[in-house]
C-alpha positions as CSV (number, residue, x, y, z in Angstrom):
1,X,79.3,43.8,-15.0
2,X,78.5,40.2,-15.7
3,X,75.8,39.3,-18.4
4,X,72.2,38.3,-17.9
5,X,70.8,35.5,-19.5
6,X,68.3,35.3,-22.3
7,X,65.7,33.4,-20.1
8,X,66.0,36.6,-17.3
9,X,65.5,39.1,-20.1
10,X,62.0,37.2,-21.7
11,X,61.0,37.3,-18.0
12,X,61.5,41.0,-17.9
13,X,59.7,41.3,-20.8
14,X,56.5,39.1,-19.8
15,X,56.2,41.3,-16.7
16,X,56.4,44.7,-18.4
17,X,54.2,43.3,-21.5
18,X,51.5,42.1,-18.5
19,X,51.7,45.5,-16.7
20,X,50.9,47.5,-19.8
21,X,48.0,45.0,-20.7
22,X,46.6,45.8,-17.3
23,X,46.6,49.4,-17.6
24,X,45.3,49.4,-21.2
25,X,42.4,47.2,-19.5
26,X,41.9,49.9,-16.7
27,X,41.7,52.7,-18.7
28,X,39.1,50.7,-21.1
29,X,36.9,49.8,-18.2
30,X,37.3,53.6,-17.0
31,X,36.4,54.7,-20.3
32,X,33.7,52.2,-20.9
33,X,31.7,52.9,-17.5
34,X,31.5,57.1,-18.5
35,X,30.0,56.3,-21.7
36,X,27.8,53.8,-21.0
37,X,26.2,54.8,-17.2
38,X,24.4,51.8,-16.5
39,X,22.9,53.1,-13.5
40,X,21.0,55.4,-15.3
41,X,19.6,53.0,-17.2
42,X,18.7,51.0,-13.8
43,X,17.2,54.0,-12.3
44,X,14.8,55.0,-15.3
45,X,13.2,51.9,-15.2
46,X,13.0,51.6,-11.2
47,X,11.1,54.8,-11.4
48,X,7.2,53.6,-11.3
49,X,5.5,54.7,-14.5
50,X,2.3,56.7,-13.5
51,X,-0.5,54.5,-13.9
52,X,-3.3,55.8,-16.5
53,X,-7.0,57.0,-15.1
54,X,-10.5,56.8,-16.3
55,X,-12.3,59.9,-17.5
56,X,-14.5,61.2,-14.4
57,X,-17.2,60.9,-16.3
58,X,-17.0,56.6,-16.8
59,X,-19.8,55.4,-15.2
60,X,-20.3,53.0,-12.5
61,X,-23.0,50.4,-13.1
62,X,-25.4,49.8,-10.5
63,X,-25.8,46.3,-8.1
64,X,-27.6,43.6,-10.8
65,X,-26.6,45.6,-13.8
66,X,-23.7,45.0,-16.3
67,X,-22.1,47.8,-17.9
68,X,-21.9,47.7,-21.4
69,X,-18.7,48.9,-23.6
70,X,-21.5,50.2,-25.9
71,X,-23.7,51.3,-24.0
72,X,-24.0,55.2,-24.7
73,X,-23.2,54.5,-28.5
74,X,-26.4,52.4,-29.0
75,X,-28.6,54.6,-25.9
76,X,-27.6,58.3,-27.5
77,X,-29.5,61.0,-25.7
78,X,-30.6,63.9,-27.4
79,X,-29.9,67.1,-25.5
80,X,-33.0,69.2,-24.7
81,X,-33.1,71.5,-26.9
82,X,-33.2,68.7,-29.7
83,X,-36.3,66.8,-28.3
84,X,-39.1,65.7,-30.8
85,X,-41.3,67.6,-31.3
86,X,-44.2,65.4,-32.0
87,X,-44.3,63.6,-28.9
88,X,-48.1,63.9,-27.5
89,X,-48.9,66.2,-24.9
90,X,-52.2,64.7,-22.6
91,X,-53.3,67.7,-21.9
92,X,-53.3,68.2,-25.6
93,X,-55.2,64.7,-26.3
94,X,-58.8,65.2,-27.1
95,X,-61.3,63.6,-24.6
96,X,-64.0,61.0,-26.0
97,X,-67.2,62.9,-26.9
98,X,-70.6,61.5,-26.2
99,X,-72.7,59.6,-29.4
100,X,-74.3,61.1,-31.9
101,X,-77.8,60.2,-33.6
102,X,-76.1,60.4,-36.8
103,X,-73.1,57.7,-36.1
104,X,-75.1,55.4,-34.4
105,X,-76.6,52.2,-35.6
106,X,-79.4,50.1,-33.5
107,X,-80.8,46.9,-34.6
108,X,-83.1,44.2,-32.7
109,X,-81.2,40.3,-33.2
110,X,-83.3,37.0,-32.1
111,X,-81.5,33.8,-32.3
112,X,-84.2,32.6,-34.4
113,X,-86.4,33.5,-37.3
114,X,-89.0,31.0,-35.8
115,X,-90.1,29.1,-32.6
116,X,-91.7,26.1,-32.4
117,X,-94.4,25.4,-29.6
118,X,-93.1,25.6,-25.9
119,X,-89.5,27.5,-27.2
120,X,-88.5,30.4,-26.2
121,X,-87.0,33.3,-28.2
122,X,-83.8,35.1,-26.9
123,X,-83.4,38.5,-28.2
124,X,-80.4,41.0,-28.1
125,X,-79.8,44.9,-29.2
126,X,-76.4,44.8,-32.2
127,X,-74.9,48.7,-31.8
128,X,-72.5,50.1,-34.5
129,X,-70.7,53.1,-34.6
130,X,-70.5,54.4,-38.2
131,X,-68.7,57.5,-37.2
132,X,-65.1,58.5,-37.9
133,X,-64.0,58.7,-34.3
134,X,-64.7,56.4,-30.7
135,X,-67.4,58.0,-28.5
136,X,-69.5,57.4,-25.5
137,X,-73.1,55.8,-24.6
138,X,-75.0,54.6,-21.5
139,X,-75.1,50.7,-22.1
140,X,-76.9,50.0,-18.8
141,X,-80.0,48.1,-18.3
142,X,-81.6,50.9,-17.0
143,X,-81.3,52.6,-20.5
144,X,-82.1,49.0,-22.6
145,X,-85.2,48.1,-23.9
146,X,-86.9,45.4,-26.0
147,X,-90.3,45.4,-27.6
148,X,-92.4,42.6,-28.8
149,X,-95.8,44.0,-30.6
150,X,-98.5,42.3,-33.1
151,X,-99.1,45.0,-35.6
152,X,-100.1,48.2,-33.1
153,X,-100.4,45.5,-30.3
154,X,-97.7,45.7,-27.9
155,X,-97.2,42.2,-25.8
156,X,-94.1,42.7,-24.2
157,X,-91.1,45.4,-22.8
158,X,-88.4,44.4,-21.1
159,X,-88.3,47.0,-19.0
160,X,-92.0,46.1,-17.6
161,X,-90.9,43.9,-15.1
162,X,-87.2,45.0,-14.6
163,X,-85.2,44.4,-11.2
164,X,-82.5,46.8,-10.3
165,X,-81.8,48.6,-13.4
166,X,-78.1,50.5,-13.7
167,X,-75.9,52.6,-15.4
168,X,-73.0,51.6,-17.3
169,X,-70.9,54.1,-19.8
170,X,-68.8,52.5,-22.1
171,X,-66.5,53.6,-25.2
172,X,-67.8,52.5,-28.7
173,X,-64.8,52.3,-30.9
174,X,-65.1,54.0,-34.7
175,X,-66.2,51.3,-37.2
176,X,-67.0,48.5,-34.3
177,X,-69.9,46.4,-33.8
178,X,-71.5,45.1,-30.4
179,X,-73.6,43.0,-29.5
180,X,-75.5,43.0,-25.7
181,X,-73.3,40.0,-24.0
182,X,-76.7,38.4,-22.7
183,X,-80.1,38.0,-24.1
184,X,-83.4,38.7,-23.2
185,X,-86.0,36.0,-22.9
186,X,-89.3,36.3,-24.1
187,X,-91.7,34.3,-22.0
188,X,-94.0,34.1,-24.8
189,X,-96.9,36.4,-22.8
190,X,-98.5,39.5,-22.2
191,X,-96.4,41.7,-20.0
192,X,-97.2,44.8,-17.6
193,X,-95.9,46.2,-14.4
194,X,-99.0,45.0,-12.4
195,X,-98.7,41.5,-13.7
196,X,-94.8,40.7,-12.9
197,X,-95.6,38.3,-10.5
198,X,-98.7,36.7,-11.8
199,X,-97.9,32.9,-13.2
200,X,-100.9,32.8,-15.8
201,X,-100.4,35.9,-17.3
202,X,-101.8,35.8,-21.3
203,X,-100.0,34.1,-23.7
204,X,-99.0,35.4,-27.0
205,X,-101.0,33.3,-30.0
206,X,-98.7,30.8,-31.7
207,X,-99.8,28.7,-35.4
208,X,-97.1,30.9,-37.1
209,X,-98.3,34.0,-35.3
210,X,-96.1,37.3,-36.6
211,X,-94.1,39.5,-34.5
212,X,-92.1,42.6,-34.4
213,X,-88.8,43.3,-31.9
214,X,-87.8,46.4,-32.0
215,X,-84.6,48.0,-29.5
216,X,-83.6,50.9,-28.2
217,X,-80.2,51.5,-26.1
218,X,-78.6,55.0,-24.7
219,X,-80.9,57.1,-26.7
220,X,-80.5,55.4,-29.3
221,X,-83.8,53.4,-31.2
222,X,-83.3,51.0,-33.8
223,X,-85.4,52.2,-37.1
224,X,-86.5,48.7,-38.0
225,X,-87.9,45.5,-36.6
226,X,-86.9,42.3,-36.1
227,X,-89.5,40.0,-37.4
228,X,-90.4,36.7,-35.7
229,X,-93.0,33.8,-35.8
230,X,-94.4,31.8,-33.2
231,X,-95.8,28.4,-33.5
């Protein structure tokens, strides 16, 4: 048998050292592929993740309004049963009883302490409630009235030559003031219902004459006068 060369037995040897170098790679990749499965990773993450939902009871905001992430933090709502308690009833709340004699205070203002000739003196009725709480009172014209008197002599009323007299109830608040919102004028003469139209009715004496005005309104009398002089 005649013998090979050394170049045909390093060929040899490449082609068996290349076929065991491929089956060491196939059984690597075999091996590699069990333990790894990257199809399962591929699938887990095709697998749509289920998408998270609001609590039923989020609520929608309605057309113009924007919903606010604090809104029922800083808006609490008590539940019935823990309502206050002090919250006014108006059936409970105590109507506005009529004046009393006791609360109320009348008094006679003039603009002036003294008139010369030819001016006229414009007198109004001041009402006070002294009382502790608001009450009622007719402040009508029909239940106004002014006075002007000379010792016993009475020159003038208001309510002598009166045109359509009314009614008018009105709420005096507790510790208030008031004063009529428009005075009377004193013509300077004698007054009575059968002289209202008469132009030369008498006139009052002037030269630093004295007067008295005395007021009365819803009941109500003032207990003093108002003194004034005419010149």
């Amino acid at each position: 048998m005649p013998r090979q060369s050394a170049a045909v037995y390093r060929r040899r040897r490449i082609v068996l050292l290349g076929g065991l170098i491929l089956v060491l790679a196939a059984i690597g990749i075999g091996v590699w592929l069990l333990l790894a499965q990257p199809w399962a990773s591929a699938a887990s993450e095709s697998t749509p993740k289920p998408t998270p939902t609001t609590s039923s009871t989020t609520s929608t905001p309605t057309p113009g309004t924007v919903a606010s992430p604090d809104a029922e933090a800083s808006n609490p709502q008590l539940p019935p049963d823990e309502a206050p308690e002090d919250v006014p009833d108006a059936s409970q709340t105590p109507a506005i009883v009529a004046c009393q004699a006791k609360d109320i205070e009348v008094k006679a203002v003039a603009d002036a302490e003294s008139y010369a000739d030819g001016v006229l003196p414009k007198l109004s009725i001041s009402l006070t409630n002294r009382g502790s709480s608001d009450c009622t009172l007719d402040v009508g014209s029909s239940m106004q009235s002014i006075t002007v008197s000379s010792g016993s002599d009475v020159w003038w009323r208001s309510t002598d030559c009166q045109q359509n007299p009314s009614s008018m109830i009105a709420t005096l608040t507790a510790g208030t003031t008031v004063t009529s919102k428009e005075p009377v004028t004193w013509d300077r003469t004698r007054s009575s219902v059968e002289t209202c139209e008469q132009e030369n009715r008498q006139r009052a004496p002037g030269g630093g004459a004295s007067y008295h005005v005395a007021v009365s309104i819803g009941g109500f009398a003032s207990v003093s006068t108002q003194q004034i002089l005419l010149y």
